[in-house]
C-alpha positions as CSV (number, residue, x, y, z in Angstrom):
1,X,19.8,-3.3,7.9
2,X,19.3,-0.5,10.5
3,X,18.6,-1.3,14.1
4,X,15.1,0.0,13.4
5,X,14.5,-2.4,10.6
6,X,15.7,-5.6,12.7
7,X,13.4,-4.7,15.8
8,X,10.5,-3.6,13.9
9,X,11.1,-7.1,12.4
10,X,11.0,-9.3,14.9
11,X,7.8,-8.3,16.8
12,X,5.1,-10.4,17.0
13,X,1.7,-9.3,15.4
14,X,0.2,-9.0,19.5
15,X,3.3,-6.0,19.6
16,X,2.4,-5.0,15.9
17,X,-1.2,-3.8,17.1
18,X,0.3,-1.3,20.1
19,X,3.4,-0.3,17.3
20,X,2.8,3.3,15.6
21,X,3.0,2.6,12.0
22,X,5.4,5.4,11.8
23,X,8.0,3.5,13.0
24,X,6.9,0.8,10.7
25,X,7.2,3.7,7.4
26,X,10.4,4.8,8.9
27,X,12.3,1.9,8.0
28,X,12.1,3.1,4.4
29,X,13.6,6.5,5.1
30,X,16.3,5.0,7.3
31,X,17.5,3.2,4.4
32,X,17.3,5.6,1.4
33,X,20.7,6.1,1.7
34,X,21.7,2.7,0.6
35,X,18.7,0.5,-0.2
36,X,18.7,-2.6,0.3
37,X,18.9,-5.6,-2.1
38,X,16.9,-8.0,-3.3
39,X,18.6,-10.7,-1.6
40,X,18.8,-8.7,1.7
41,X,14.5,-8.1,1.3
42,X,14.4,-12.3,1.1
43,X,16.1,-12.4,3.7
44,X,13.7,-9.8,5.5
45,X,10.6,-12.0,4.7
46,X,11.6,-14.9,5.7
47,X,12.3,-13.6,9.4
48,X,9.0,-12.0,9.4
49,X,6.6,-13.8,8.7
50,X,3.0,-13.7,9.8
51,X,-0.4,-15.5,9.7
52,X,-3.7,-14.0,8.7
53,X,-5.5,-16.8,10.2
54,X,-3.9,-16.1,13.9
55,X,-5.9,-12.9,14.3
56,X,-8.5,-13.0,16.5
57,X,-11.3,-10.5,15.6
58,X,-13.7,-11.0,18.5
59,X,-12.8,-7.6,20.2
60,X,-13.1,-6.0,16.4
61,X,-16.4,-7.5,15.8
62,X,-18.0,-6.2,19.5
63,X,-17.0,-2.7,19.1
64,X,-17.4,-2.4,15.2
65,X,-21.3,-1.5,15.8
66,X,-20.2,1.2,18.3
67,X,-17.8,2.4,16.0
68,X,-19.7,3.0,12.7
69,X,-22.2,5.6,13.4
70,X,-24.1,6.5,10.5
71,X,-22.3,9.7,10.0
72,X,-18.8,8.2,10.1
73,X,-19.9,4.7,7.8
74,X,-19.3,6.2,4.3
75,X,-16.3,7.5,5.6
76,X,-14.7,4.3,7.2
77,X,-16.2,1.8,4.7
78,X,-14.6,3.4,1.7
79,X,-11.0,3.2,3.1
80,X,-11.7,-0.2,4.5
81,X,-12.9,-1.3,0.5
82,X,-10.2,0.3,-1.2
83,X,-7.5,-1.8,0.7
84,X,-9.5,-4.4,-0.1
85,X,-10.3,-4.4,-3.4
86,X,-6.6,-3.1,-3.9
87,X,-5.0,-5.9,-2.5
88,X,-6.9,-8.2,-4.8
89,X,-6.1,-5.9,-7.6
90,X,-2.2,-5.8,-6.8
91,X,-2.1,-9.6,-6.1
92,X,-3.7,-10.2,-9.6
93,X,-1.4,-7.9,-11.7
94,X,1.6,-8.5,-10.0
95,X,2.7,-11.7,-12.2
96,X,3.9,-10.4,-15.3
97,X,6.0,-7.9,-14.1
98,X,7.9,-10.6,-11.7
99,X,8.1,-12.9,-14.3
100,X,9.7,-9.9,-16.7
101,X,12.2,-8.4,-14.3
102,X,15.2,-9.5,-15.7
103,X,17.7,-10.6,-12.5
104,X,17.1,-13.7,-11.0
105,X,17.1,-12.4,-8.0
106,X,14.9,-9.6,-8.3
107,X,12.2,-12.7,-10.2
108,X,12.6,-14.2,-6.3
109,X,12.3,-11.3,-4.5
110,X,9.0,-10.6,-6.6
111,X,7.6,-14.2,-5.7
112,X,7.8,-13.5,-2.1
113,X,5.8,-10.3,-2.2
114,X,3.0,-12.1,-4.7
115,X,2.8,-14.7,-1.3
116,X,2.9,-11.6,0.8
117,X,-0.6,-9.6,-1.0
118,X,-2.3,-13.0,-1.0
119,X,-1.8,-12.8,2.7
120,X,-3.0,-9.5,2.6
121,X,-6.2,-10.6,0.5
122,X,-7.1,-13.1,2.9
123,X,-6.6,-10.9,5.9
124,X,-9.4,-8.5,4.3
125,X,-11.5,-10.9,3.5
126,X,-11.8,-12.5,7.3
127,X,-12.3,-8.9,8.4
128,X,-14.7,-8.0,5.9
129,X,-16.7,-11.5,6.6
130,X,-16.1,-11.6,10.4
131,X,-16.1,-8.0,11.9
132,X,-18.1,-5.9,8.8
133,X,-20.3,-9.2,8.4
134,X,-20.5,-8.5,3.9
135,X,-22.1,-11.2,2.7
136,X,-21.1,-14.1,-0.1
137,X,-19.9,-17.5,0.3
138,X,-16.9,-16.9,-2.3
139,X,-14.0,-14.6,-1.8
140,X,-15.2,-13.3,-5.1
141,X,-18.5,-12.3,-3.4
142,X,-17.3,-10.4,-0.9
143,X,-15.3,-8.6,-2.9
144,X,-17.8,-7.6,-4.9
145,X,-20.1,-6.4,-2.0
146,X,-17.3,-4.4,-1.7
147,X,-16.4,-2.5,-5.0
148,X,-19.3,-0.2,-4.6
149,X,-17.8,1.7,-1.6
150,X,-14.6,1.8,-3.5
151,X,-14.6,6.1,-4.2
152,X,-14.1,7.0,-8.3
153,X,-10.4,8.3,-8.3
154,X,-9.3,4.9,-6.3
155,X,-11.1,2.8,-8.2
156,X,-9.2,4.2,-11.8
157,X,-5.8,3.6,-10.1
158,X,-6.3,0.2,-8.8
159,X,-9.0,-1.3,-11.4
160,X,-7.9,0.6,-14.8
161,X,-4.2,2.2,-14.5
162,X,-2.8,-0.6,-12.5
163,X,-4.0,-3.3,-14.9
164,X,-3.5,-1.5,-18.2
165,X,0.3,-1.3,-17.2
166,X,0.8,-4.5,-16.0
167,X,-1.0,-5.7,-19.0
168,X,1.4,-4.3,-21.2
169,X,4.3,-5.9,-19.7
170,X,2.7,-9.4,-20.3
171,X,2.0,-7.9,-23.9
172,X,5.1,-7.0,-24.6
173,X,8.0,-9.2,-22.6
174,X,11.5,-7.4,-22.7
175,X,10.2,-4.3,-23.1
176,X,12.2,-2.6,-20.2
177,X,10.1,0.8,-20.8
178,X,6.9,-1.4,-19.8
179,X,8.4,-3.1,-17.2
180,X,10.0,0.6,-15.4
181,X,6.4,2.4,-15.9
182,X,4.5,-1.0,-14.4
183,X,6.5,-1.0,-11.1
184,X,6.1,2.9,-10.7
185,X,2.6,2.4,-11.0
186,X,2.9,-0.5,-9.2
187,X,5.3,-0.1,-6.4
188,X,6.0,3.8,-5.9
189,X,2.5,5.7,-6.9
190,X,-0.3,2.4,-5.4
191,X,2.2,1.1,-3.0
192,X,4.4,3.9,-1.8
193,X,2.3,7.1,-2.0
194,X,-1.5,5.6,-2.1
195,X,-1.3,2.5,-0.1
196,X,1.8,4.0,3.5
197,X,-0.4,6.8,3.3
198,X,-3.5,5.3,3.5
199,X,-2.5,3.1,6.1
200,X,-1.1,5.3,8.1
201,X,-3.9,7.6,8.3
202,X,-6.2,5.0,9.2
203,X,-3.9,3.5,11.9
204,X,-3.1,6.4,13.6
205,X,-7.0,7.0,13.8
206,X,-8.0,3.5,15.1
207,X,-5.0,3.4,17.2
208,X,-6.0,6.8,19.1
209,X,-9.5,5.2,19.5
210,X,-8.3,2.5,20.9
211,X,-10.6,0.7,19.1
212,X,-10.2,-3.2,16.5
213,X,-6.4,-5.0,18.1
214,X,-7.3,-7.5,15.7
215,X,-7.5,-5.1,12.9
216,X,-4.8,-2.9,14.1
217,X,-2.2,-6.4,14.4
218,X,-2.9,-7.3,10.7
219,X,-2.9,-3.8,9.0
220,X,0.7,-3.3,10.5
221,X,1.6,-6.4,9.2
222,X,0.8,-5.3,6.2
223,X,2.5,-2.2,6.2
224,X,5.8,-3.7,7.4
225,X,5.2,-6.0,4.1
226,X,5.0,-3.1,2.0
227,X,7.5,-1.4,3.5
228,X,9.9,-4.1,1.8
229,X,8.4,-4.1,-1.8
230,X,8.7,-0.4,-2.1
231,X,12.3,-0.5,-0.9
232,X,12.7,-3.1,-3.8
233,X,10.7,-1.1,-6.5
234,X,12.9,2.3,-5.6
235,X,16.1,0.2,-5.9
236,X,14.8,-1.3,-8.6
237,X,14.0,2.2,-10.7
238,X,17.2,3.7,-9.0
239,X,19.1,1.1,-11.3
240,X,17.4,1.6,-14.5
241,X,17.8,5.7,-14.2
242,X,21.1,5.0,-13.6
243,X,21.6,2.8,-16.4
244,X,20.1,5.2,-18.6
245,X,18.6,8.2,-17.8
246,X,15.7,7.8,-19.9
247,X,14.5,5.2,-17.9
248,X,14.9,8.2,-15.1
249,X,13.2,10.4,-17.4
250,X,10.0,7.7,-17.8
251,X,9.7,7.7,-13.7
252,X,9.0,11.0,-13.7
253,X,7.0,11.2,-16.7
254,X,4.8,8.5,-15.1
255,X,4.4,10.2,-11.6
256,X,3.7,13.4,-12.9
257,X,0.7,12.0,-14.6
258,X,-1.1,9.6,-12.2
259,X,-0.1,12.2,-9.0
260,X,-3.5,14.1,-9.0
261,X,-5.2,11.1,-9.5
262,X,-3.3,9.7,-6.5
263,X,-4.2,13.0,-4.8
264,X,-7.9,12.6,-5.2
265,X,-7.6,9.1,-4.1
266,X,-6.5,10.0,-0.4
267,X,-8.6,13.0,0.3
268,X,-11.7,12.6,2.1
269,X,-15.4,12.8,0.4
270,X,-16.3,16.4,0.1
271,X,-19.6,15.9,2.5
272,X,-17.0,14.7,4.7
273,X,-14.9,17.3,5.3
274,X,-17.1,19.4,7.6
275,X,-16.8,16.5,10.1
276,X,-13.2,16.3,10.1
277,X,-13.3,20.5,10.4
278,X,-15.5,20.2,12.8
279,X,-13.3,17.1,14.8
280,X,-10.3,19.4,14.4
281,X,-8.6,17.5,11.5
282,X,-7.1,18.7,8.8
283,X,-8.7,17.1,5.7
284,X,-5.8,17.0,3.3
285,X,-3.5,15.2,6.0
286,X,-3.2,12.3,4.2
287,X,-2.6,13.7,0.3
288,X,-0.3,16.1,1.6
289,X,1.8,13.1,3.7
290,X,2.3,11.2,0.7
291,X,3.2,14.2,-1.6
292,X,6.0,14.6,0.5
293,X,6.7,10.8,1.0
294,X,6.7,10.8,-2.7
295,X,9.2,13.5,-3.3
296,X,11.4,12.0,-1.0
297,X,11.4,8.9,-2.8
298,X,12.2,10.4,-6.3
299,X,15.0,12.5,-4.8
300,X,16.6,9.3,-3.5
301,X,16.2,7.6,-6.9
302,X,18.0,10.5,-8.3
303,X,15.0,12.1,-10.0
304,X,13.4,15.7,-10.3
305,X,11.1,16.0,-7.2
306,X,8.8,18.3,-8.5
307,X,5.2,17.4,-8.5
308,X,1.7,18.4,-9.4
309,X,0.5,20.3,-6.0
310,X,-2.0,18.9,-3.7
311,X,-5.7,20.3,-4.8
C-alpha cells in the first residue's frame, strides 16, 4: 500500500471533512501499477472503518437554507438525489455478482463493500431526513421523495442499465461474460467514472464554500470506500482480459456503449449552464474529469483507451 493510501486511511471522519477528495481519488492512481488484492482491500476496510450515525449535521442543517437559493436548488438537489438513489440502487444489485465471482476471496472482498453501500444508504438518508428535511417515515419514502430530482440520463444508468446487468448474472450463474459486463457497469462506468467524478465535483464546491462539515465528513468517507471497490473491479477485469482477451475485448465493448450515457449523466442541466458561465466555471468539468479518469483506468487494465468524446 502507498504511503498515501495508509495516511488517507487512518484519518478520522472530523480530518475527512478538511481532506481534498483528490487526495482521497489519488490512491487509485498511485496504485495502478500494481493493484492491490482482494485480500490486501479486506484488510483496507477493516482499518477504516466509519459510522454514519457519528455525524453530526447541526451545522449542515443551519446553513442549508442559506445555501439553496432558488436559482442554485435544481442544481444541488439533483446531485444530492442521484447519490442517493444510486447508493440504494448499487446496494440492491450488488448481490449476485458477489455471490458469482468465482474466488473465495474476491466473494469476501465483495461482502465487505455490500456492508460498505448500506453505510452509504443510511448516511443519505440521515442527510436527506435531517439537513434537506424530505419527508416519509420509511427509508423507502424518502427515497422516493427523492427519485423525481434524479436527471433522465442518471436515472437509466442506475435504475435500468445497472439492474438489467446485474440481473443477468443472477439469471444466468457461471456465465463469466455476465459476470465481466456486470462489474464494468458496476464498478468502472457507475463507480469509477460516474460516482469519483461526481463526488469530487461536488466536494470541491462545498469545500470552497466552506459550507455542511457534516456533509463533507461522510461524502469523503464514501469516496475513500469506493476508492477500494474500484481498485478491486479493475483488478478484477485486469485478470479476466488477461485470461482471455475476449473478456478484454467485452470491457471495452461495454464502456464504449454506456460512455455518452455516463457523459450526459455528469454535465449540468442545460438552464444551468449560464450560471456556472456566468460564476466562471466551466460546465463540462466534471464529464471531461472522468473521461480522462476513465481512459486511465482502461490503459491500466490493458485495454484500448479510446472513447466516445465528451458532447
Amino acid at each position: 500500500m502507498s504511503s498515501s493510501a495508509q495516511q488517507i486511511g487512518a484519518l478520522t471522519l472530523g480530518q475527512l471533512a478538511e481532506t481534498p477528495v483528490d487526495e482521497v481519488l489519488a490512491i487509485i492512481d498511485e496504485e495502478e501499477t500494481r493493484l492491490p488484492t482482494p485480500q490486501e482491500l479486506y484488510q483496507r476496510w477493516e482499518r477504516q472503518q466509519w459510522r454514519a450515525y457519528d455525524i453530526d449535521f447541526s451545522e449542515d442543517k443551519a446553513q442549508w437554507a442559506a445555501l439553496v437559493t432558488p436559482d442554485v436548488r435544481p442544481m444541488r438537489l439533483a446531485g444530492l438525489s442521484a447519490f442517493f438513489v444510486g447508493e440504494a440502487s448499487v446496494t440492491d444489485t450488488l448481490a449476485p455478482v458477489c455471490a458469482d465471482m468465482p474466488g473465495e476471496a474476491e466473494r469476501i472482498f465483495l461482502a465487505t463493500q455490500l456492508v460498505d453501500e448500506a453505510r452509504h444508504v443510511v448516511f443519505f438518508e440521515r442527510f436527506f431526513r435531517e439537513v434537506i428535511a424530505l419527508p416519509g417515515e420509511r427509508l423507502e419514502d424518502v427515497l422516493a421523495e427523492a427519485r423525481p430530482f434524479v436527471r433522465p440520463a442518471t436515472a437509466t444508468m442506475l435504475l435500468e442499465v445497472l439492474p438489467e446487468a446485474t440481473s443477468r448474472v443472477q439469471r444466468e450463474p457461471g456465465n463469466l461474460e455476465a459476470l465481466v459486463e456486470a462489474v464494468t457497469v458496476y464498478h468502472i462506468l457507475i463507480e469509477g467514472a460516474m460516482a469519483l467524478a461526481g463526488q469530487r465535483g461536488m466536494l470541491n464546491t462545498y469545500r470552497q464554500m466552506q459550507v455542511l462539515p457534516g456533509f463533507r465528513a461522510g461524502f469523503t468517507a464514501v469516496a475513500r470506500d469506493e476508492s477500494r471497490h474500484v481498485l478491486f473491479g479493475m483488478g478484477f477485469l485486469r485478470r479476466m482480459a488477461q485470461q482471455d482477451a475476449r473478456y478484454g475485448r467485452l470491457v471495452e465493448a461495454v464502456v464504449r456503449r454506456h460512455a455518452p450515457m455516463v457523459w450526459e449523466a455528469l454535465s449540468p442541466a442545460p438552464e444551468m449552464i449560464p450560471t456556472i458561465l456566468a460564476n466562471g466555471g466551466n460546465p463540462h468539468e466534471t464529464s471531461e474529469f472522468a473521461f480522462n479518469s476513465l481512459r486511465k483506468k482502461l490503459r491500466v487494465m490493458g485495454l484500448s483507451p479510446d472513447l466516445p468524446a465528451v458532447a
